[in-house]
C-alpha positions as CSV (number, residue, x, y, z in Angstrom):
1,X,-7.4,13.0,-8.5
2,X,-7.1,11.6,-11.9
3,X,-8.7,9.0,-13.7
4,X,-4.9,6.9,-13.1
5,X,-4.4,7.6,-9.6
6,X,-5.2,5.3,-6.8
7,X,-5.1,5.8,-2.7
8,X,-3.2,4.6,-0.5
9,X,-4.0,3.8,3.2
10,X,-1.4,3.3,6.1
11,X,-2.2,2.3,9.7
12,X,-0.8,2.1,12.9
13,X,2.7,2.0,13.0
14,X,2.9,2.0,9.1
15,X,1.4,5.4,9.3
16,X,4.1,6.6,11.8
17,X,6.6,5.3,9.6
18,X,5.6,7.0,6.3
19,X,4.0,10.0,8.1
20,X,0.9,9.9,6.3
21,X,-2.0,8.0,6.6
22,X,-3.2,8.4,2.8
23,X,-1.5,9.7,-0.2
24,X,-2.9,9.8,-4.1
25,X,-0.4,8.3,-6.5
26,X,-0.5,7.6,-10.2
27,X,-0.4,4.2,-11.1
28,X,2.9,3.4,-12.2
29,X,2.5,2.0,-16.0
30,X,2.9,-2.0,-16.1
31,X,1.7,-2.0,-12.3
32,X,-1.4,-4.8,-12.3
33,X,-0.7,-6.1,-8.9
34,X,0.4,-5.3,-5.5
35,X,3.8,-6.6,-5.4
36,X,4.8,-4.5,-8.6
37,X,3.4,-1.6,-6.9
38,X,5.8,-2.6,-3.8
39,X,9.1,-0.3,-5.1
40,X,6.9,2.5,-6.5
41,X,5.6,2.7,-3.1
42,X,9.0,2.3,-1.1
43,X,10.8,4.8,-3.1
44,X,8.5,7.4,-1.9
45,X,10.6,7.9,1.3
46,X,13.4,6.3,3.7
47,X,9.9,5.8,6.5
48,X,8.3,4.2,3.6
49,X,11.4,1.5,3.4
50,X,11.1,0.7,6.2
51,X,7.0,0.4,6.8
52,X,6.9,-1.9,3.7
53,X,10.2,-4.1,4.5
54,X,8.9,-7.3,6.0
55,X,6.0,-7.9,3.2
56,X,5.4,-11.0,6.3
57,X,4.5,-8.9,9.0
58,X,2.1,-6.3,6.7
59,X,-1.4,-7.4,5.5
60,X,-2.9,-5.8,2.7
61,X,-6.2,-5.1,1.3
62,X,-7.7,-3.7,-2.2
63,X,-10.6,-1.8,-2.2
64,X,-11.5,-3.2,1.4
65,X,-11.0,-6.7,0.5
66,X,-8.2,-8.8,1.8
67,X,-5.6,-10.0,-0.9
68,X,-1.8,-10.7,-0.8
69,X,0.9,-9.8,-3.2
70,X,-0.7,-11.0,-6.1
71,X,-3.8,-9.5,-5.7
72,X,-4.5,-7.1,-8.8
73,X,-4.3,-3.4,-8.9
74,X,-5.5,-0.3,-11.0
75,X,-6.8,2.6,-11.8
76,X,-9.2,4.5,-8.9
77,X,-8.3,1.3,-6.3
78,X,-7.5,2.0,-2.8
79,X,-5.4,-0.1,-1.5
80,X,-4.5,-0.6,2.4
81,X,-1.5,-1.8,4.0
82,X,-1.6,-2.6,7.5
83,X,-0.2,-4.8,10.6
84,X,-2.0,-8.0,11.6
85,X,-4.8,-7.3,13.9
86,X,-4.7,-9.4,17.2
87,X,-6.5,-9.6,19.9
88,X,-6.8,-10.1,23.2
């Protein structure tokens, strides 16, 4: 891992879709929040596409704090994308 890369975390059905449940990528360069990161991130595969297409039904967290799409990324940040939690 270099000193530019960050983690990402998958769960649940997101992690069925992109068949991993973390992967180490390299900050794409202009990247300072989540919703730039959003293409990077769905180019990596067609499962991918489709975990990350309805920003409305995925939550996300940085560094295992709750933000949204504006929430700011970068270097050595994990960041977690993951399906409302319900209970019941």
């Amino acid at each position: 891992m270099s000193s530019n890369d960050i983690t990402i975390r998958y769960f649940a059905w997101m992690r069925e879709h992109t068949g991993t449940s973390t992967e180490v990528i390299a900050l794409p360069e202009g990247v300072t929040n989540v919703e730039e990161l959003l293409p990077f991130v769905t180019k990596q595969s067609p499962g991918h596409a489709t975990a990350l297409a309805d920003m409305l039904a995925v939550r996300v967290a940085v560094n295992r704090t709750y933000g949204d799409l504006s929430t700011a990324v970068s270097s050595g940040d994990e960041i977690a994308f993951f399906p409302p939690v319900t209970g019941g």
